[in-house]
ZADO-603396 format. One record per residue (C-alpha): residue number from 0; x, y, z. Coordinates in Angstrom, 2 decimals. Example, Ala and Ser with C-alpha at 12.3 -4.5 7.8 and 13.67 -1.06 7.14 Angstrom:
REC  num       c1       c2       c3
REC    0    12.30    -4.50     7.80
REC    1    13.67    -1.06     7.14
% end
This chain:
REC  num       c1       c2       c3
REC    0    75.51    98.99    84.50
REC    1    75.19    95.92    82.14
REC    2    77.63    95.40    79.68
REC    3    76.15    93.08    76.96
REC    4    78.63    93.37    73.68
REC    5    82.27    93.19    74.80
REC    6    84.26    96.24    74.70
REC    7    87.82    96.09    73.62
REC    8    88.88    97.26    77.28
REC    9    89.43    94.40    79.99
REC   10    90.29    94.22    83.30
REC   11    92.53    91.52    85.50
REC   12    89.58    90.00    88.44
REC   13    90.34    87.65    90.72
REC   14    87.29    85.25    91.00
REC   15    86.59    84.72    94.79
REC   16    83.76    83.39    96.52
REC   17    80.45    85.71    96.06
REC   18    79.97    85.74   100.33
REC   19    83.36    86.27   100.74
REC   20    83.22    89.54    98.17
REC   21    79.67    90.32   100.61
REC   22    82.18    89.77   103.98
REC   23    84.75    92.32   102.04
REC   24    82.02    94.72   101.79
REC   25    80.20    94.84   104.90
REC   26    83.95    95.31   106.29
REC   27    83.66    91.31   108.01
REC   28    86.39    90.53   106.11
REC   29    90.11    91.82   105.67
REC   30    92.08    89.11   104.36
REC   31    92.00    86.48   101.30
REC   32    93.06    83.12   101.50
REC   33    95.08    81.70    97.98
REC   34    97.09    78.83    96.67
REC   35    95.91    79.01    92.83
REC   36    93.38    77.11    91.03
REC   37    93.12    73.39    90.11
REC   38    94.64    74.53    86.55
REC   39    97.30    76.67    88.22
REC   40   101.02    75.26    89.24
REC   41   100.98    77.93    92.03
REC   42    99.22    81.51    92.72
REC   43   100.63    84.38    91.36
REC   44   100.61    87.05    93.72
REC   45    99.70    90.41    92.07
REC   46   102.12    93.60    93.43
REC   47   101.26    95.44    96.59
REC   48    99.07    98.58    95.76
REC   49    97.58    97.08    92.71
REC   50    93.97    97.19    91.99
REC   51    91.54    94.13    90.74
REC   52    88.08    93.32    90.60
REC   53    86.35    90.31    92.35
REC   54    84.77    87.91    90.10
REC   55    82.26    86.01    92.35
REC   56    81.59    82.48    92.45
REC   57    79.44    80.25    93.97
REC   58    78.88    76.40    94.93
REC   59    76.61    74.09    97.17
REC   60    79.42    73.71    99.65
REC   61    79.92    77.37   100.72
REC   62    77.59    76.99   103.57
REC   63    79.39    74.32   104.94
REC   64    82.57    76.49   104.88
REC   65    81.09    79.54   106.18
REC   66    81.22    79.87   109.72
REC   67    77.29    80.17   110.58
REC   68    77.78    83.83   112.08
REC   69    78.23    84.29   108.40
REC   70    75.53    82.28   106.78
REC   71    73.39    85.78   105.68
REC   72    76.31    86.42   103.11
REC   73    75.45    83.21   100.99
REC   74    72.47    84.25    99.63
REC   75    73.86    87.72    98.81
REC   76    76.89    85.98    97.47
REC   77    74.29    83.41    95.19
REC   78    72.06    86.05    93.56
REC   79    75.51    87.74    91.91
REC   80    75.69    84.87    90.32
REC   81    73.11    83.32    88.03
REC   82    73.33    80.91    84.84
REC   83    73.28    83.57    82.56
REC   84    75.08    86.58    83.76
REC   85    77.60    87.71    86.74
REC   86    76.99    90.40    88.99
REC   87    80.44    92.30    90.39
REC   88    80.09    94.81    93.15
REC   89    83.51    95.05    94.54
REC   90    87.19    95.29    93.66
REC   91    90.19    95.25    95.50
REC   92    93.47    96.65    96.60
REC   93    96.53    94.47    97.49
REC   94    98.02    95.54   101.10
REC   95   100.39    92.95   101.49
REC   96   100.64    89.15   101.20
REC   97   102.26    86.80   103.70
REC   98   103.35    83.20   102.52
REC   99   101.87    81.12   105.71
REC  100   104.88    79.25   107.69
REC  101   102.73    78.35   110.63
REC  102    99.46    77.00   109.61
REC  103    98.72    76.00   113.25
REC  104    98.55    79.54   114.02
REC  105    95.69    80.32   111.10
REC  106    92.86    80.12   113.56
REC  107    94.33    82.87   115.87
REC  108    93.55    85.18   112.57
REC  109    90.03    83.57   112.55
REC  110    87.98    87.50   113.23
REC  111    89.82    88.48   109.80
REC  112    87.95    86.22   107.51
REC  113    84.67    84.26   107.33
REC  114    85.40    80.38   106.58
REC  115    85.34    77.55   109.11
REC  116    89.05    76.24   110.62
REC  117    88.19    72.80   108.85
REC  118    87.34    74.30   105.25
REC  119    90.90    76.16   105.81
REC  120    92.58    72.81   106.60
REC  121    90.92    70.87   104.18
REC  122    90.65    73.13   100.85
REC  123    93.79    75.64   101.53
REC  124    96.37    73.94   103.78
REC  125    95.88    70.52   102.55
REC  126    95.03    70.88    99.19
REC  127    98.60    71.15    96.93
REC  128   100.39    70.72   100.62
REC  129   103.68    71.76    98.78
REC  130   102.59    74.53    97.50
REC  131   102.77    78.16    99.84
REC  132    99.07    79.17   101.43
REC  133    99.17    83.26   100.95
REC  134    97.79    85.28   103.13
REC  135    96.59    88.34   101.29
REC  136    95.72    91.71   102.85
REC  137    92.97    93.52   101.25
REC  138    91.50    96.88   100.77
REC  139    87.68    96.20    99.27
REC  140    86.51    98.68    97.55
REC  141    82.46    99.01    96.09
REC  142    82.26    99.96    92.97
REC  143    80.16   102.69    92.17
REC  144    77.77   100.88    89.40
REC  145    77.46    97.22    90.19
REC  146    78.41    95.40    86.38
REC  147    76.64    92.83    85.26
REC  148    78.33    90.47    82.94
REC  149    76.99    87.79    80.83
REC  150    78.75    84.44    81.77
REC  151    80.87    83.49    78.70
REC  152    83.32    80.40    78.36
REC  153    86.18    82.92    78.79
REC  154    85.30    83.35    82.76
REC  155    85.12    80.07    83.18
REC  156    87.29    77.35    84.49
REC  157    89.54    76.59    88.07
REC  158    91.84    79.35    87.60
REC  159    92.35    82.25    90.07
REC  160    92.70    85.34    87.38
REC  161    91.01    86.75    84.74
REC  162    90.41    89.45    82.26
REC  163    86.88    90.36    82.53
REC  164    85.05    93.10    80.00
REC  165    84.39    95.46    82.57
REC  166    87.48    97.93    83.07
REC  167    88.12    99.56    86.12
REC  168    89.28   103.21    87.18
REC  169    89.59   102.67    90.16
REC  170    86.69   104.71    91.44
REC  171    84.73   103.74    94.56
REC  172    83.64   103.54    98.43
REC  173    86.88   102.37   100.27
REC  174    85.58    99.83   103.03
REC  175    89.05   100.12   105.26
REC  176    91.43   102.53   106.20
REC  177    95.31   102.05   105.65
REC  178    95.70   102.03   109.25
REC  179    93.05    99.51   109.56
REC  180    94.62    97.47   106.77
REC  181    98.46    97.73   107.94
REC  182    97.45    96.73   111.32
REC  183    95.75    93.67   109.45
REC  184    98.83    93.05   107.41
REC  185   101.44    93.69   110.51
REC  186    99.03    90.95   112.82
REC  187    99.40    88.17   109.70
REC  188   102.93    88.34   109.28
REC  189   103.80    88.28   113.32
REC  190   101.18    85.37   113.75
REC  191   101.15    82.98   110.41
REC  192   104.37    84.24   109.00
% end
């Protein structure tokens, strides 16, 4: 579906890297990594249950970030993205979140998530070191009809949420289980929690 004049409906979408949305789908990936944006004092963490679509994004440093086991996700991730429009595939349910207390144990959770131990050092646990690194627990879910956006000012900007013109019932292919996914969540809290 491509929405080209903006409805009056909107929905909240966290923007997220376009091979991370890729790991969510091909079920690679359980868990998102979040502090806020540069233009955020902190992340807000939406409530447990809710339901969000994933905004991708893309830059030149990705593949650097990506682990290379990974590396077939960046193109996937790029073409969702071009200079005109966006391309969203995916949404997501929140499990759980876990504020990280040990970030020496982050690598432990390392089969969870796609990104290299040095881009989590150096762009999560570094960056804002005062600020809590959330772990968040996710249920992906692909939507039925891929949207394509056009890219407007609105979308733009280092900010973690928001309101796209694409609303979302909440219809879809669930990637994970519960069990799956409360496993996930119960493994993050006893290891980075």
């Amino acid at each position: 579906m491509t929405t080209t004049d903006s409805p009056t409906a909107t929905a909240l979408a966290l923007k997220e890297w376009g091979a991370a949305i890729h790991a969510l789908l091909d079920g690679r990936q359980t868990i998102l990594l979040r502090k806020g944006g540069i233009h955020e004092k902190a992340f807000v963490t939406p409530e447990a249950g809710g339901g969000f679509l994933l905004f991708p994004t893309v830059a030149h440093t990705h593949a650097e970030r990506t682990r290379p086991e990974h590396h077939d996700l960046l193109a996937r991730g790029d073409a969702d993205v071009a200079e005109d429009a966006v391309t969203i595939r995916a949404a997501m349910r929140l499990v759980g979140a876990v504020d990280v207390a040990r970030p020496d144990r982050l690598p432990e959770i390392a089969d969870l998530h796609i990104w290299t131990d040095a881009s989590i050092q150096a762009d999560r646990v570094d960056f804002r070191p005062k600020k809590a690194l959330q772990v968040l627990v996710v249920q992906a879910v692909a939507l039925p009809d891929p949207v394509t956006l056009p890219r407007i000012e609105a979308y733009g900007g280092c900010r973690s949420w928001i309101d796209v013109h694409a609303p979302w019932a909440g219809e879809g292919r669930v990637i994970h289980d519960g069990a799956r996914l409360a496993d996930d969540l119960d493994r993050v809290r006893q290891t980075v929690g």
